[in-house]
C-alpha positions as CSV (number, residue, x, y, z in Angstrom):
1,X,-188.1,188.7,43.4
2,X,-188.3,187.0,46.9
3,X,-191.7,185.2,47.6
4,X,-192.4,185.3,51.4
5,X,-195.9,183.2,50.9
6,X,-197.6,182.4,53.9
7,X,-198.3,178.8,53.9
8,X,-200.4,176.1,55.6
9,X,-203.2,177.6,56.1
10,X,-205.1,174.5,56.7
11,X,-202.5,173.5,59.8
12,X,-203.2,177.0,61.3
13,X,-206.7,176.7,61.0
14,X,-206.8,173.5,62.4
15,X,-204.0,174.5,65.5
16,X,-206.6,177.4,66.1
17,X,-209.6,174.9,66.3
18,X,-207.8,172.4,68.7
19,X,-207.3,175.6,71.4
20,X,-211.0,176.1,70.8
21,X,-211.4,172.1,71.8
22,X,-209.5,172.3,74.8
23,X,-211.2,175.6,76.2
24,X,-214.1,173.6,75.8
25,X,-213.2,170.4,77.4
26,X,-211.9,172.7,80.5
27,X,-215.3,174.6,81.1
28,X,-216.0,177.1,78.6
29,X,-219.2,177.8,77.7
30,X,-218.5,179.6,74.4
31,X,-214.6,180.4,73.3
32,X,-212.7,182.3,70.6
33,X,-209.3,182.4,69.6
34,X,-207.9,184.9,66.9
35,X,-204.2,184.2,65.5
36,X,-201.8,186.6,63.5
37,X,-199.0,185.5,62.0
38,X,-197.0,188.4,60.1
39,X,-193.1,188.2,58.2
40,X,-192.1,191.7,58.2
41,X,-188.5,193.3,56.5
42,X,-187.9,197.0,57.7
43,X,-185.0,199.1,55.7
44,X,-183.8,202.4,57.0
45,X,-181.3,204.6,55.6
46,X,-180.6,208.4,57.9
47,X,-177.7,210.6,56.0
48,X,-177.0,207.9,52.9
49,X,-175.8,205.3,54.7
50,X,-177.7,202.1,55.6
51,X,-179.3,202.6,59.4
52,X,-180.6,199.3,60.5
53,X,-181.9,196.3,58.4
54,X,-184.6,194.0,59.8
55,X,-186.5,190.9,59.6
56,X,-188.9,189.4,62.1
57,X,-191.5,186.6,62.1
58,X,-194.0,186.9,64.5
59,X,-197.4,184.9,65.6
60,X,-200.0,186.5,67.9
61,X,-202.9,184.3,69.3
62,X,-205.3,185.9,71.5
63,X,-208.0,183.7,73.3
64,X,-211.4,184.9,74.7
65,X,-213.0,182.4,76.8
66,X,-216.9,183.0,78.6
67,X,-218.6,181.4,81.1
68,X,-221.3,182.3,83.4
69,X,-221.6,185.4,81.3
70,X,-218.2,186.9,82.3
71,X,-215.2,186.8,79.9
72,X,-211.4,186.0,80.5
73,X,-208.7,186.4,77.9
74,X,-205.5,185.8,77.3
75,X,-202.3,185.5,74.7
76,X,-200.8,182.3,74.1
77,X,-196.7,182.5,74.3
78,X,-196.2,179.2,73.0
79,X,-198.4,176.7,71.2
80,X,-197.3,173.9,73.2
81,X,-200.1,171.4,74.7
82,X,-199.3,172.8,77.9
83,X,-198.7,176.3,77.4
84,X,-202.6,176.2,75.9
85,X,-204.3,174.2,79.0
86,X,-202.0,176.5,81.6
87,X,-203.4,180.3,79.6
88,X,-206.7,178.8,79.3
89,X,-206.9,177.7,83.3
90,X,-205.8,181.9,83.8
91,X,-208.6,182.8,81.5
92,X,-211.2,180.8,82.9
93,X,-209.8,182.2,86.8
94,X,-209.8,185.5,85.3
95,X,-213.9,185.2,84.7
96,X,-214.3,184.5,88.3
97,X,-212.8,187.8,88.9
98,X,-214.9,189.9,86.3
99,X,-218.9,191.1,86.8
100,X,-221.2,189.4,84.6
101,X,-222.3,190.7,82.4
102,X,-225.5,189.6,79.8
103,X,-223.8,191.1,76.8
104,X,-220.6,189.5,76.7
105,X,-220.7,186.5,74.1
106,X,-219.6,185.3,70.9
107,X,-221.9,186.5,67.6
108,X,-225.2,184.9,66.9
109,X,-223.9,182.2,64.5
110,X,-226.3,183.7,61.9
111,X,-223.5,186.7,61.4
112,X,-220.4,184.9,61.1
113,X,-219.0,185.2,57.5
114,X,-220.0,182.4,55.3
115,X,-216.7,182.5,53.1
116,X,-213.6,184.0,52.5
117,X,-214.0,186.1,49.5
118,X,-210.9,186.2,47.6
119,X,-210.4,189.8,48.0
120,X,-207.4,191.6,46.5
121,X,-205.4,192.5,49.4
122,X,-202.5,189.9,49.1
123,X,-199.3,191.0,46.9
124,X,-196.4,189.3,48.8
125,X,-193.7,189.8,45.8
126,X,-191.1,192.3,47.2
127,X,-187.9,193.4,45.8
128,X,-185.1,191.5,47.7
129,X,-182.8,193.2,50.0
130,X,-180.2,194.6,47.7
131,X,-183.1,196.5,45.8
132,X,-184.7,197.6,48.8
133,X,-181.5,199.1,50.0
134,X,-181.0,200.5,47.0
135,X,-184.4,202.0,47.3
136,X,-184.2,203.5,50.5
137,X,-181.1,205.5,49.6
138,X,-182.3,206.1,46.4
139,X,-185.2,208.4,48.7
140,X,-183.4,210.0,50.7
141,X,-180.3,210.6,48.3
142,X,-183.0,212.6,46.2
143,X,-184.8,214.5,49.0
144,X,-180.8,215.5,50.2
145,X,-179.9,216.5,46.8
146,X,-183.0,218.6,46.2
147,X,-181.9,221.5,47.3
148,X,-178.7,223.4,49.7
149,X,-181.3,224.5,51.5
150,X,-181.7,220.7,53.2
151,X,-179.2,220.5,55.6
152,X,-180.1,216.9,57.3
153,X,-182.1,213.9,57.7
154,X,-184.4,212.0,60.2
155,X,-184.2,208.9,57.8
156,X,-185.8,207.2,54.8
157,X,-187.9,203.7,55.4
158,X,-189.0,201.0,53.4
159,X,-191.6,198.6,55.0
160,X,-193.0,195.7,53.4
161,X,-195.4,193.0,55.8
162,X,-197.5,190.4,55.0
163,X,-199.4,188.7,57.3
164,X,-202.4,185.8,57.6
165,X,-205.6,186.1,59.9
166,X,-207.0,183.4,61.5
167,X,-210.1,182.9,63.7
168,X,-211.9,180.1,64.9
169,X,-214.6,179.4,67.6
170,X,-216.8,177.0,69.5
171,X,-219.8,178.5,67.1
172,X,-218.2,176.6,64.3
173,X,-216.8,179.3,62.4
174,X,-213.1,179.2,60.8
175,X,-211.9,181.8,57.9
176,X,-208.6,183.2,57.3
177,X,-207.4,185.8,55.2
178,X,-204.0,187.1,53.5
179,X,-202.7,190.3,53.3
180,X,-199.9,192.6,52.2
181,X,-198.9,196.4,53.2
182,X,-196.2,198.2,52.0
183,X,-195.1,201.4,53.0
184,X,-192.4,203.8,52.2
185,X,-191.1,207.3,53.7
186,X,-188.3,209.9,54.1
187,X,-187.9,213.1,56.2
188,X,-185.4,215.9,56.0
189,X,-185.0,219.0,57.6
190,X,-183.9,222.7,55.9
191,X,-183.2,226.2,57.1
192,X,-182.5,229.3,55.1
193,X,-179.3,230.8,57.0
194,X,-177.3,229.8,60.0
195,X,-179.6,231.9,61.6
196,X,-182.9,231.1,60.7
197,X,-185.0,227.9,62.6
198,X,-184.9,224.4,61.2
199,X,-188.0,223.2,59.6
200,X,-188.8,219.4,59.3
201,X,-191.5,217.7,56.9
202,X,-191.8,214.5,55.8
203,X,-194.0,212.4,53.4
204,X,-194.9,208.5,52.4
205,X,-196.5,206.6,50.5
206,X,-198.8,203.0,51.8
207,X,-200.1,200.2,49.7
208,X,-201.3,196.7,49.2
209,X,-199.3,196.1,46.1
210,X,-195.7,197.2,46.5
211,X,-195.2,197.8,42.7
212,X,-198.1,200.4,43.1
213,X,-195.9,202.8,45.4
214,X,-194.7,206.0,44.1
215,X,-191.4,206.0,43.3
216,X,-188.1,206.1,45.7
217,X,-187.1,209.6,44.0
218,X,-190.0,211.2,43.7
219,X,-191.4,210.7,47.6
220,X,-187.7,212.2,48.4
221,X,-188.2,215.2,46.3
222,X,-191.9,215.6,48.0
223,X,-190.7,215.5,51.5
224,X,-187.7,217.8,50.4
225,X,-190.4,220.2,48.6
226,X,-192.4,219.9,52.0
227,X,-189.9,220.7,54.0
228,X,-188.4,224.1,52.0
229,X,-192.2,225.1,51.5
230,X,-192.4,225.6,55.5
231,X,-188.5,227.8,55.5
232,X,-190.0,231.7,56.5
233,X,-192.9,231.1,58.5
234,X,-194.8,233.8,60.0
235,X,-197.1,234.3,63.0
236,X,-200.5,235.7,62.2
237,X,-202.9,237.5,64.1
238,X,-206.1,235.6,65.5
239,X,-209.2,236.1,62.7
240,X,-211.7,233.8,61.9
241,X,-210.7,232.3,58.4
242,X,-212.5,229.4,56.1
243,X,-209.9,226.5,56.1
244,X,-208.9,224.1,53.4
245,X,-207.9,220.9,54.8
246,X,-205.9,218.8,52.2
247,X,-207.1,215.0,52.0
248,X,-204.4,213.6,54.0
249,X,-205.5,216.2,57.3
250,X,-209.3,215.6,56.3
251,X,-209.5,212.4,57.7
252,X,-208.2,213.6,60.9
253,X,-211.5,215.6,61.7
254,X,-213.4,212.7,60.3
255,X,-211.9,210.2,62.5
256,X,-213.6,212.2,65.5
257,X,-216.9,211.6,63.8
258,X,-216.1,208.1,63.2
259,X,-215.1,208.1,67.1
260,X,-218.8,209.5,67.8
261,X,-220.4,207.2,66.4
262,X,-218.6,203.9,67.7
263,X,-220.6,201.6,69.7
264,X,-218.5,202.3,72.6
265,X,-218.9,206.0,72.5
266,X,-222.9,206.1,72.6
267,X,-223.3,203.3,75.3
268,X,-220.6,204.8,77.6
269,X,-222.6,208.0,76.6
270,X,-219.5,210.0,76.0
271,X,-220.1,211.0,72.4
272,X,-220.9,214.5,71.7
273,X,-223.5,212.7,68.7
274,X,-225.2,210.9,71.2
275,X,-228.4,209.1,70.0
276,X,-228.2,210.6,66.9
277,X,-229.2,207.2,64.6
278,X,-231.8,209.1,61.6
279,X,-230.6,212.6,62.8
280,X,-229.4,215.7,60.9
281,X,-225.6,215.7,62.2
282,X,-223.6,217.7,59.5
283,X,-224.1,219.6,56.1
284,X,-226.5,217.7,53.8
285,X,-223.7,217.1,51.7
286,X,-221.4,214.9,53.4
287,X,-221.8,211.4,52.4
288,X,-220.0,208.5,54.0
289,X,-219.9,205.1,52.9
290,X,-218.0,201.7,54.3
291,X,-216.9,199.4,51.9
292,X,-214.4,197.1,53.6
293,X,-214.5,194.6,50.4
294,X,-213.2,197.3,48.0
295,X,-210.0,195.4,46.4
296,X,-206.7,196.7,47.1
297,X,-208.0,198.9,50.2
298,X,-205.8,199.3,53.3
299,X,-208.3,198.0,55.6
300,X,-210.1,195.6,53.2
301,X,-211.3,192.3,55.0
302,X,-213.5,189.9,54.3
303,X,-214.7,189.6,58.4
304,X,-214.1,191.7,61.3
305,X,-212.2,190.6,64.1
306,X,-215.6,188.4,65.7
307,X,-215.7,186.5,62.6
308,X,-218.6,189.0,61.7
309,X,-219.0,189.3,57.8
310,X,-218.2,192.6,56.7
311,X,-220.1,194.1,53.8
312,X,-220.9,197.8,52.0
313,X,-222.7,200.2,53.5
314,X,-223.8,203.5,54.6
315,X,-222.8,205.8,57.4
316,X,-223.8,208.9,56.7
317,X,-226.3,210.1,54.1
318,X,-227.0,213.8,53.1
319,X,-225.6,214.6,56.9
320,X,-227.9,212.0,58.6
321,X,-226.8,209.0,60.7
322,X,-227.6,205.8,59.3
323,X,-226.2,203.5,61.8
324,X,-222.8,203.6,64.6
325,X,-220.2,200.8,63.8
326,X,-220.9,198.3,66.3
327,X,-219.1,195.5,67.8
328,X,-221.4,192.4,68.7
329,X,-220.9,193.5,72.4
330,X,-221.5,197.2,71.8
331,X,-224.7,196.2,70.3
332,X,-226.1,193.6,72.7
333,X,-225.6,197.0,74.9
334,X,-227.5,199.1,73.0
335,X,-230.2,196.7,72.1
336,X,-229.2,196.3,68.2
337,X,-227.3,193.8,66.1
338,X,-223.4,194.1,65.2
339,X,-222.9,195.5,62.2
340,X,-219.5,193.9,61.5
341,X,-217.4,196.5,63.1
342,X,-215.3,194.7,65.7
343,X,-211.9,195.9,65.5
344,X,-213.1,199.5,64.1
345,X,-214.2,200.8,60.7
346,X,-213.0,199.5,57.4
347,X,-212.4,201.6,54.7
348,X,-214.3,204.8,54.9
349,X,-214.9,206.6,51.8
350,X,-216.1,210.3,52.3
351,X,-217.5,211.3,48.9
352,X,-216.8,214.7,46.6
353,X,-218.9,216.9,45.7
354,X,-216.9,218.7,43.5
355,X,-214.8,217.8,40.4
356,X,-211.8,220.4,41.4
357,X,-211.3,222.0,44.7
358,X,-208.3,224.0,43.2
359,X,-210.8,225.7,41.1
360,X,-212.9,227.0,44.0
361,X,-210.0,228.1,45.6
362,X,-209.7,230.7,43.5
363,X,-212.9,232.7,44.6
364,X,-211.5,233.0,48.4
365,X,-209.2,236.0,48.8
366,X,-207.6,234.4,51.4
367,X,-208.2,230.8,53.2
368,X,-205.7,229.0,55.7
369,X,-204.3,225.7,54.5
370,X,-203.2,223.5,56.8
371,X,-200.4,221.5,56.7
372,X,-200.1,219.2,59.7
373,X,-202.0,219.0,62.6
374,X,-199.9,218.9,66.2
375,X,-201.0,217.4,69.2
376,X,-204.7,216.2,70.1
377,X,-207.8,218.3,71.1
378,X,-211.0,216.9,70.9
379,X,-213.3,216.7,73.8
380,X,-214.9,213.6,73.2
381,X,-218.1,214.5,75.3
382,X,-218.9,217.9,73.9
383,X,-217.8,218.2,70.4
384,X,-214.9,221.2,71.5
385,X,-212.4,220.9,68.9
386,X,-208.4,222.8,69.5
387,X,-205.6,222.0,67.6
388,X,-202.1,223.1,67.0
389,X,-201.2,223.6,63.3
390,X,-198.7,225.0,60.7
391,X,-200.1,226.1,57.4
392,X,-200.3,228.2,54.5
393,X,-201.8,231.7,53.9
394,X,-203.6,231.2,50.5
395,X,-205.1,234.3,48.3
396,X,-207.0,234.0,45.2
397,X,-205.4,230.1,44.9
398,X,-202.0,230.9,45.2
399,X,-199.7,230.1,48.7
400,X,-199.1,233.8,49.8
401,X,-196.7,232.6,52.5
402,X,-196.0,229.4,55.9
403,X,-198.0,230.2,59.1
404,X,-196.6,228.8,62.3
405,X,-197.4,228.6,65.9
406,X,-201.2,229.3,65.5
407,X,-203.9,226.8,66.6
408,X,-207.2,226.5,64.9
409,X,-210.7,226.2,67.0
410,X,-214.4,225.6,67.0
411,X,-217.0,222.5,67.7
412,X,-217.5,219.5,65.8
413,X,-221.0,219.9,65.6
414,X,-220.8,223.6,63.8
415,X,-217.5,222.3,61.3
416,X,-219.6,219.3,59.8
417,X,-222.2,221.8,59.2
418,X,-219.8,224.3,57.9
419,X,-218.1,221.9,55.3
420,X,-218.7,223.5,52.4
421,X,-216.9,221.7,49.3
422,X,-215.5,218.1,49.5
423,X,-212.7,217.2,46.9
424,X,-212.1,214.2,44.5
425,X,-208.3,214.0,45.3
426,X,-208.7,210.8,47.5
427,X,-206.3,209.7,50.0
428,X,-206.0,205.7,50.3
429,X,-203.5,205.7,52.6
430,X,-205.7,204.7,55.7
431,X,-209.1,203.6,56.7
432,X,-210.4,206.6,56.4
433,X,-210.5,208.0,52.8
434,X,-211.4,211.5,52.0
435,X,-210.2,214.0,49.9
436,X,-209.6,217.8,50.4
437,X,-212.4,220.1,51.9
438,X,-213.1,223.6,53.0
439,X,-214.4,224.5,56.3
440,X,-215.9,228.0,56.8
441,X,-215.6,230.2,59.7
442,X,-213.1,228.5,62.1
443,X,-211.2,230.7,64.4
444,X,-207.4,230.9,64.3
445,X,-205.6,232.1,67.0
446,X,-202.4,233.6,66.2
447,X,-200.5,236.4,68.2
């Protein structure tokens, strides 16, 4: 096993803290400065042969400088003595060129995070190169060998990062945390005939801990199963259908909600739940909590990206609004206090109602599945909702046939009040964790 542990923590804390000085001793009235430094290896394999093999080390420091309420930023190229006075002169001439603006500002110090939990999100043994290889062809030899049927391959990847966060600013606060993602994927294509249309599919698998991943083989035979599932699609005629979104499309809808409800949506007033804090917005059983110190999570962290201490809580509550996810500035906007949501939400969990969706399915005589969403269609301001998707015809619980070429419609105001049965069968691939759930009534425009 190769050990890529990040180390010196102590020197990056303290190289982030002497930028922080300098901005000061130049003019700043307040300053922050947010490094990331990652070590990333990327393995890809396309038609069993090794594609490209790649390591990189990389460090990203951002600083945010105020003064006179305005706010310059910049990134540092190099952490030279010079390089740091020379981008900290452009950010301060950069607030000369900005309005003021009241709101801008670092957090009251009272929010900062006091410690750095020791949160378990940091697993930085990985196989070493000749196993990853081995790996990657190892996922897309099975997905190939699944079936005649699949004629070729867009590639199998193997991705394994680990980075360290770092923040300091002239409020006194420094924290850094560790972390580790690992991801791993393959996608083939298939086709009856000569004559029949290719059909592609994919799937993957994300993690903290990289011995937690499925296996090599058995995320090739999934995007191969994928793939052949889709061979013989038909076009449909347009009805109005209920819809079962599987856990890993779910979040896609609830990401708009999420969206919504962000700071910057309700003081732009472009959010089609504007003002909306202790209303009714969706069916009283939809549930969504945050807990961005969950161990293992994707987007666990022990702060946001302000420094702000992150910490369980409710979003939504029998379909009413608790709160939006603000951003110290979003707040100061809207008259309210951060609530540790700089840099977006953090581990989302949309709870089930029901112990088995597979067992409701059987009462429908026939619900569209969908598969994959294509494209975006979301109106932002009034809720419209209009996406391409491919899918499954599904009667009495059992795949009838593959739809194609049909989009699905309706408002996100009606679908979270349609929502009729949320599933256990988490996905904890993202920041946004749902499982399955069925929609009635949306309308699906076919031929």
């Amino acid at each position: 096993m190769t050990n890529f542990k990040l180390a010196d923590t102590e020197e990056k804390q303290s190289a982030l803290r002497k930028i922080v000085s300098i901005a000061q001793s130049m003019g700043a009235e307040a300053s922050s400065v947010r490094g990331v430094f990652s070590k990333q290896i990327t393995v890809n394999s396309r038609m069993r042969k090794i594609d490209y093999i790649e390591k990189s080390n990389e460090v990203k420091i951002a600083v945010d400088v105020y003064k006179n309420n305005k706010k310059g930023s910049v990134s540092l190229t190099s952490t030279s003595k010079k390089n740091i006075k020379r981008s900290i002169e452009k950010a301060l001439s950069l607030c000369k060129l900005t309005q003021a603006d009241e709101c801008f500002g670092l957090p009251d110090a009272d929010m900062h995070s006091r410690a750095s939990p020791l949160l378990e999100i940091y697993f930085p043994e990985t196989p070493d190169i000749e196993t990853l290889k081995e790996s990657v062809e190892e996922c897309e030899d099975s997905a190939l060998c699944f079936s005649p049927k699949i004629c070729n391959s867009e590639g199998a990847s193997i991705l394994s990062t680990e980075q360290e966060h770092v923040l300091a600013n002239s409020s006194n606060f420094c924290g850094s945390y560790q972390s580790t993602y690992h991801s791993i994927s393959c996608c083939v294509l298939a086709k009856n005939d000569s004559n029949d249309a290719l059909e592609r599919d994919y799937w993957y698998d994300a993690s903290r801990d990289f011995s937690t991943l499925l296996s090599s083989s058995l995320i090739g035979e999934k995007s191969a199963q994928r793939t052949l599932a889709r061979l013989g699609a038909r076009k449909i005629k347009s009805q109005k259908l209920p819809v079962l979104l599987p856990s890993y499309c779910a979040k896609s809808i609830v990401g708009s909600l999420v969206s919504s409800l962000s700071g910057t949506s309700q003081y732009q007033k472009r959010s089609f739940y504007q003002d909306c804090v202790g209303k009714q917005i969706a069916s009283d059983n939809i549930f969504i909590d945050e807990n961005p110190r969950q161990e293992k999570l994707i987007a666990t962290a022990p702060f946001d990206s302000e420094g702000v201490e992150t910490k369980n809580q409710p979003l939504i509550t029998g379909g009413i609004v608790d709160r939006y996810l603000l951003s110290s500035y979003s707040a100061r906007r809207l008259g309210l206090k951060t609530t540790g949501n700089a840099g977006g939400a953090r581990n989302l969990m949309v709870r089930a109602n029901c112990s088995d969706i597979n067992e409701l399915l059987i009462g429908f005589p026939e619900i569209f599945v969908v598969n994959e969403f294509l494209g975006q269609g979301v109106n932002e301001v009034t809720g419209d909702f209009s996406r391409g998707v491919s899918g499954f015809i599904m009667k009495k619980g059992e795949i009838a046939y593959p739809v194609n070429e049909i989009t699905i419609a309706g408002n996100l105001k009606e679908i979270f009040h349609n929502i009729v049965a949320l599933g256990n069968d988490f996905d904890y691939r993202s920041s946004i964790i749902s499982g399955s759930m069925i929609i009635e009534g949306l309308i699906i425009s076919g031929s």
